[in-house]
N, C-alpha and C positions, 0 to 999 in steps of 0.2 A: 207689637213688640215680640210678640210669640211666633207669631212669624216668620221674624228678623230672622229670632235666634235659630228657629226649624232650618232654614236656608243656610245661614253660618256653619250650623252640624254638618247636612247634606255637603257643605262645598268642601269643609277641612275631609271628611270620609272618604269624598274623591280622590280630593290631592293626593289621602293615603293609599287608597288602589292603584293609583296610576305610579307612583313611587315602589309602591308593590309587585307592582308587574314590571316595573324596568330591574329591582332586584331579582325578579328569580333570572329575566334572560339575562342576563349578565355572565352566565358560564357558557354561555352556548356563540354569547357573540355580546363582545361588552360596549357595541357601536351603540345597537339598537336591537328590535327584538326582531323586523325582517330578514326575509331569508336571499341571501346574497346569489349574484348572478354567476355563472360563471365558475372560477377558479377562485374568485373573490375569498379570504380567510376575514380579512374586516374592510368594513364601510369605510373605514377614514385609513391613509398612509399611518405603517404601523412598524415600530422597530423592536428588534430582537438581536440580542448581543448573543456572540459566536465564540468560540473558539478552535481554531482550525488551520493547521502548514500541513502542507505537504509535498515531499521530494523537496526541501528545505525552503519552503515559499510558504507563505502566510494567504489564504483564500482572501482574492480582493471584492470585495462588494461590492463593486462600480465594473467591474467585468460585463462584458455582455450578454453573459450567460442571466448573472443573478439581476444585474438592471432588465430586463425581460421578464424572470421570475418576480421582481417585485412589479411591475408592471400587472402582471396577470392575477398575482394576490395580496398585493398591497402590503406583503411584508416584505420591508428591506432587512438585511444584513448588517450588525457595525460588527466587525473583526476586533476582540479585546487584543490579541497577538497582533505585535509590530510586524507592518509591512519588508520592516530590516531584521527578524526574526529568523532563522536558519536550521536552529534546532529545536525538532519538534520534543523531543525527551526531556531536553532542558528547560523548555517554555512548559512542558506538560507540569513537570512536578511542581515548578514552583509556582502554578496557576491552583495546583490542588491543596499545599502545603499554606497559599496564603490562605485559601479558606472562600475567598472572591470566587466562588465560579459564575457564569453568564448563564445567559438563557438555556445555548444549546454547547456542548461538550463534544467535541469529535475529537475524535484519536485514533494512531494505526495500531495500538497493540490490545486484544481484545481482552485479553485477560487482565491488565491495567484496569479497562473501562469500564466491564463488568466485576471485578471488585468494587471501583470506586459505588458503585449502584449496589453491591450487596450492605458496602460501609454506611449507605446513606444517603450520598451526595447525587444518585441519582434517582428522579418517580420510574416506579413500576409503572409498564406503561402498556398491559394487556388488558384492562378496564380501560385505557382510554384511547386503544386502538380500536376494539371493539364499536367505540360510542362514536369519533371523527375520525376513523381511516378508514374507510369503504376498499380504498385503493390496496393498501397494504393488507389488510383481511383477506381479499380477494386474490392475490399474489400470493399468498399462504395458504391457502385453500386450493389453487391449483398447483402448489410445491411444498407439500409437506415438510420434504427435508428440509428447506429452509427456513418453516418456523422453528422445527427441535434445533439448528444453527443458532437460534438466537434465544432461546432459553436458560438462562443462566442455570448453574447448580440447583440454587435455591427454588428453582419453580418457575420463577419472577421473569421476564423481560426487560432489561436497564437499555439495552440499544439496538437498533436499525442498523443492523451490516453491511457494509457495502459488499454487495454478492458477484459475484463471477459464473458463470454459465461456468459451473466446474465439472456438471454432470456429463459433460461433452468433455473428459479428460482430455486435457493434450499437455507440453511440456511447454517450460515458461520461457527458458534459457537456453543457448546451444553454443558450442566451442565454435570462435571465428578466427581468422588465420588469414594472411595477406599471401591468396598464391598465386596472386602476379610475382611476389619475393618469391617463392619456395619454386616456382619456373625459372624465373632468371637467374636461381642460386643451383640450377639442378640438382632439386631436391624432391622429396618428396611427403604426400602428405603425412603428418606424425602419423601411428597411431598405437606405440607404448607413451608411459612418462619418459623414460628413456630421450626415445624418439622427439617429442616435443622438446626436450631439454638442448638438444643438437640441435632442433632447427634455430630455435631462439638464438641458441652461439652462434649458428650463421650469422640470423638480422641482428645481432650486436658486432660483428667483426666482419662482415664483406658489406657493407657499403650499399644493401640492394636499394635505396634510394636515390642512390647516384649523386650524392651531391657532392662525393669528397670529404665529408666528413662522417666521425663519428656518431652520429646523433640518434640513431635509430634507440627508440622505444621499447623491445623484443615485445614486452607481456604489462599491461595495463587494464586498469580498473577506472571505473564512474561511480561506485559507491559512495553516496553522502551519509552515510556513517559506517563506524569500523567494524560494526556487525556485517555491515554488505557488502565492504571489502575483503571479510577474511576469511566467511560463507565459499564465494567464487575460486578462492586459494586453496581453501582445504579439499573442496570438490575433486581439484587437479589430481591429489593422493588417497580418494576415496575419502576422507574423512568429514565430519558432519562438525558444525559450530553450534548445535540446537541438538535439543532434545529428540529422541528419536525411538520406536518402540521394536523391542528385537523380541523375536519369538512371546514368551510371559511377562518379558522384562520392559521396564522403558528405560535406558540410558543418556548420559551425560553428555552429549560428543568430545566435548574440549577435556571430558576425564579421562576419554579412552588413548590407547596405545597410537591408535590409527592417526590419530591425531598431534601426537609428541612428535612420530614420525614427519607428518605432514611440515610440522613446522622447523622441522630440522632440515629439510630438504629445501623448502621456502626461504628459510636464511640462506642457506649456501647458495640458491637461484639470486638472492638478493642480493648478498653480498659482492656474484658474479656480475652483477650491471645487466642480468634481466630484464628483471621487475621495475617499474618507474620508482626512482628515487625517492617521487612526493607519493606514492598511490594511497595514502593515509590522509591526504590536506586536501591533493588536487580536487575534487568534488564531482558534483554531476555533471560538468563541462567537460571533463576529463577528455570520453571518446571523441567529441567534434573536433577537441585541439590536438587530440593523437592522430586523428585519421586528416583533417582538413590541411594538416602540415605536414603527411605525407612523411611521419613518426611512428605510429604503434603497428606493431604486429601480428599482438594477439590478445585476444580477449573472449570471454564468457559474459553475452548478454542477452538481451531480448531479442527474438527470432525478427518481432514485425517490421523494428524500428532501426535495426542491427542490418539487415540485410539492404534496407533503402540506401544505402552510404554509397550503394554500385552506382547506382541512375545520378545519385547527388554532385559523386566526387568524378564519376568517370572522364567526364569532359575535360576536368583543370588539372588531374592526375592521370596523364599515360598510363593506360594498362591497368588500373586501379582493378584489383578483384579482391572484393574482403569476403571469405566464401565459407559454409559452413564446413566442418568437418567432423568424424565420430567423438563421442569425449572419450580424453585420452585413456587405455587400460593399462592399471596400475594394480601388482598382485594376481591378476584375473578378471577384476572386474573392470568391465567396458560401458558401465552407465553412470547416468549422472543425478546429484542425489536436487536439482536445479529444475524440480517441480510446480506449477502452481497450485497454489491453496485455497483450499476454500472461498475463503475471503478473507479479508482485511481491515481490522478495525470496523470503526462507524460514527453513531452520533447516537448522545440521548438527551436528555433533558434535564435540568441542574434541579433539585432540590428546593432551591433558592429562588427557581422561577416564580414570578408571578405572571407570567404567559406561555402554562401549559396548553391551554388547547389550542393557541394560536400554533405552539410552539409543533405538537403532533401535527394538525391539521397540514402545516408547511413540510414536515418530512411526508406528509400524504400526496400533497400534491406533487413532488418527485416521483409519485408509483401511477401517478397518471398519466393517458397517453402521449398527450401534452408534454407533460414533465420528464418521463422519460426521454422524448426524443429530442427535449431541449438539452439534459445534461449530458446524454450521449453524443450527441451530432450537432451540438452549438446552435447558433441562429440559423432561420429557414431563411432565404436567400440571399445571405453573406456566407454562408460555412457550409451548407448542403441546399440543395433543391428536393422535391418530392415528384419524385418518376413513378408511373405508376401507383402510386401511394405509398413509396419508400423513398426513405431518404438518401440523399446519393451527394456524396461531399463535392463542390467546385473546386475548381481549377487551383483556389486558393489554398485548399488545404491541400489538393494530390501535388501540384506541382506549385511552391513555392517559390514566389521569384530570390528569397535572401534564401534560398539552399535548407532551407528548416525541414526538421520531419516532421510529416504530418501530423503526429503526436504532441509534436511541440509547438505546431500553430493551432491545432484545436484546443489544447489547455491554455493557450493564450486569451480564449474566449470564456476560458473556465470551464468549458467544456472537461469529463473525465478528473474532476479534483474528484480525490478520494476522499466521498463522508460517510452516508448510508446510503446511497444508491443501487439499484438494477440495472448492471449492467448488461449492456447489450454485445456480446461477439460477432454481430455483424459490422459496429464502426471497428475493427480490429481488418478485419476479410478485405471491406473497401478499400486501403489503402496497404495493404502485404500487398508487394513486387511479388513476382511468381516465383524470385529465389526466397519469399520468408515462407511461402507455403511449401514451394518444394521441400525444404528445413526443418520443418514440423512435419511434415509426413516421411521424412529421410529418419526423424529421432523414432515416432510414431512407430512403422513398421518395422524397426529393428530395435524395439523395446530396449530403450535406451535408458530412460527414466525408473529410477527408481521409485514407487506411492511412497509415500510422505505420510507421517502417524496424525491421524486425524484429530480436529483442535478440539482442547478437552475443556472444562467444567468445572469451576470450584464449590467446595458449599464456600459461606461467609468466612469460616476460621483457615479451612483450608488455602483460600485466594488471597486473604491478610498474610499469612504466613507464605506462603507459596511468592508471592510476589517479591516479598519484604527479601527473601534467601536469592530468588529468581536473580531480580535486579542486580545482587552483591557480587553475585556468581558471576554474570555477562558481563558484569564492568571489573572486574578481579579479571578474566579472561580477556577483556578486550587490551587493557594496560600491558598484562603480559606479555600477548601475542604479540603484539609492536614490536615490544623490545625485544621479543626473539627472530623475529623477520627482521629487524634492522639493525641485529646485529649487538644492539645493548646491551644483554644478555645474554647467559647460552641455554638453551633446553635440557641437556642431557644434566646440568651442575643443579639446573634449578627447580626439576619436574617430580623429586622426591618432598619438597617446602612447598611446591605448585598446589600437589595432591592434598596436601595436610591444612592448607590454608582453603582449598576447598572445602573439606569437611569442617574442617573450624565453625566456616560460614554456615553450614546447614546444609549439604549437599544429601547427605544420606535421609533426611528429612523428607528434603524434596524428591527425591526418587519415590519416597514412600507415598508424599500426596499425589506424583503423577500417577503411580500405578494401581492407585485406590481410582482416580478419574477417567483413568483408561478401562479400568475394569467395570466401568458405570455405562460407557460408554459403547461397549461391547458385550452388553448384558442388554440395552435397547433394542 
């Protein structure tokens, strides 16, 4: 009987070791306690809720980028944002405001997302990059700048930036202009505001499309939202729609003068049958259905994807040449304030997770070799080959049989969604026609670009407030500006109530937390 009982203790004691030891692994890998092959994050298929648009598109799970990445480590994607989802600001807030967030949180505005992580709603996430990001450590270790990039005010890390090879300065945007019209109108290239302003009244009254009718476009935009369309507008007149740091100061753009002006001369271009009538709805299809119907005339966009339209459209449009030209000088100056940044948003981790390390682990594997060159260059032989040991995109993405830009067949694979990624500048090289490199070194050596005031830092009170004013301000701005480019309104009747409803809102405030964060910043 004594025994028995000896054996009964001995066997419940096991049970309890063995129960014992499945709890402590349990943070490391809640499969099992082995150590996984591979790219492997868990033993069994494993999901993680997202939230994620970008460029007015909702990140698909089932793409072939992320069906690969779940493949290699067993975490899938479900996307909480509607596939029919278009705006990423209005899906953002009211993902934050219901309280619901998902596993992982991306967003394009950093200062947004690093508050949301100072308020709570994100884990600090430099103890547990330390413990399962090998990959990311190691990427910060050999680019420092890029960890103080990701260091909020507070000390803390809340997200994974999606980075740009920014250290290799170049500019983002460049004035384009159809001078196959401006040859057949014998004219010549703008290069006052003036100057651009005449040629545009040409392509709205001589016809240079030949069709007999009125139709011509002059000046069009591809912004999906009104911040990105009114950005490219006020550029035209020197003036800034963003924040900006002058000598000691940091200022307002949409408070200064530069700017009243800007939109006083936009209305009358508007009013004149310019500027596209929709350039406010039309979206980010805008440029294919301006240039593919052999409509727009001019526009301020991207060098890489801006300049492919030659080789795209040449064939089915006579003469087509959409070709860069200087941005235009207005007052004296001849640069453009249409720089790229740093970076871009990112991704962190909800508060609310209960698959944090799966959760890290998965932005880990994006900083490995593997993962990099899945998110950058798509699937290996569908979207690129490996020459050499580098990747070299197919036929499929350089030359499109439906006429796509390359950029817009490789995001079709999910390739280049903007989350927290490292970006690579060589899938950018591979596919610039030699008119978007000539473009960038045409802006490049005649220091065209204005530097851009570098992204700043809140503590906790400062990013609450800063944001809560931010936000009021760019949507007070964005309502306005409408209605004075279209004419709703006028600037000069309205920009003394304009001023006054700014401060209302807290503008003087926030000049004050930028220039306490700039000066933190410049004290590094």
């Amino acid at each position: 009987m004594m025994k028995k009982k000896i054996t009964y203790l001995l066997l419940i004691i096991a049970i309890l070791l063995v129960a014992c030891g499945k709890s402590q692994s349990k943070g490391d890998n809640k499969d099992s306690g082995k150590k996984l092959e591979g790219h492997l994050i868990s033993e069994n298929p494993k999901e993680l809720t997202v939230f994620a648009i970008h460029l007015g598109k909702a990140l698909n799970p089932d793409a072939p980028v992320y069906k690969k990445a779940a493949e290699m480590t067993n975490i899938k994607l479900k996307n909480v944002a509607s596939q029919n989802q278009t705006d990423q600001k209005e899906a953002y807030n009211l993902l934050v405001s219901s309280g619901e967030l998902p596993d992982i949180v991306a967003y394009e505005f950093t200062e947004d997302l690093e508050g949301l992580g100072i308020d709570g709603g994100l884990v600090p996430l430099e103890d547990l990059i330390d413990k399962y990001a090998p990959n990311i450590k190691k990427f910060w270790e050999e680019n420092p700048r890029y960890k103080q990039d990701a260091i909020a005010a507070d000390g803390h890390i809340y997200m994974i930036p999606n980075y740009y090879d920014y250290f290799n300065f170049m500019p983002s945007t460049g004035y384009y202009i159809r001078k196959d019209w401006i040859k057949k109108l014998n004219l010549k290239d703008p290069v006052t505001t003036d100057d651009l302003y005449n040629v545009l009244v040409a392509f709205r009254d001589k016809d240079p499309n030949g069709n007999g009718k009125k139709d011509e476009v002059p000046l069009f935009s591809r912004g999906d939202t009104v911040a990105k369309v009114l950005q490219p507008l006020a550029d035209i007149f020197k003036a800034r729609a963003f924040w900006y740091d002058d000598k000691d100061a940091v200022k307002f753009g949409p408070a200064q003068a530069e700017y009243k002006e800007a939109m006083k001369q936009l209305a009358k271009w508007y009013k004149e049958g310019l500027i596209d009538k929709e350039i406010f709805t039309r979206g980010i299809n805008a440029r294919d259905y301006m240039l593919s119907n052999n409509l727009g005339g001019f526009t301020i966009d991207w060098f890489g994807s801006t300049s492919s339209y030659n080789n795209k459209l040449g064939k089915t449009i006579q003469g087509f040449d959409f070709g860069i030209i200087a941005p235009a000088t207005f007052n004296g100056d001849n640069k453009t304030y249409q720089a790229r940044t740093t970076y871009l948003g990112g991704w962190g981790i909800s508060s609310k997770s209960k698959n944090v390390v799966e959760a890290i682990k998965y932005f880990d594997f994006w900083y490995s070799p593997e993962g990099r060159r899945l998110w950058n260059f798509g699937i290996e032989g569908d979207d690129y080959k490996l020459v050499d040991g580098k990747p070299v995109f197919t036929d499929k993405i350089l030359k499109n049989s439906q006429g796509k830009t390359p950029l817009a067949v490789i995001r079709e694979s999910g390739a280049q969604f903007r989350l927290g990624m490292p970006q690579d500048s060589e899938y950018e090289k591979q596919w610039y026609v030699k008119e978007a490199v000539d473009a960038i070194d045409f802006y490049l050596k005649n220091n065209y670009v204005h530097e851009l005031m570098p992204i700043l830092k809140y503590t906790k009170d400062e990013s609450k407030e800063f944001i809560k004013i931010n936000t009021q301000l760019n949507s007070y701005v964005e309502e306005m500006s409408q209605k004075w480019i279209m004419g709703v309104s006028d600037v000069d009747k309205d920009w003394d109530s304009y001023i006054k409803r700014l401060n209302d809102i807290g503008l003087a405030k926030a000049e004050k937390i930028q220039l306490e964060a700039y000066k933190r910043f410049t004290k590094k």
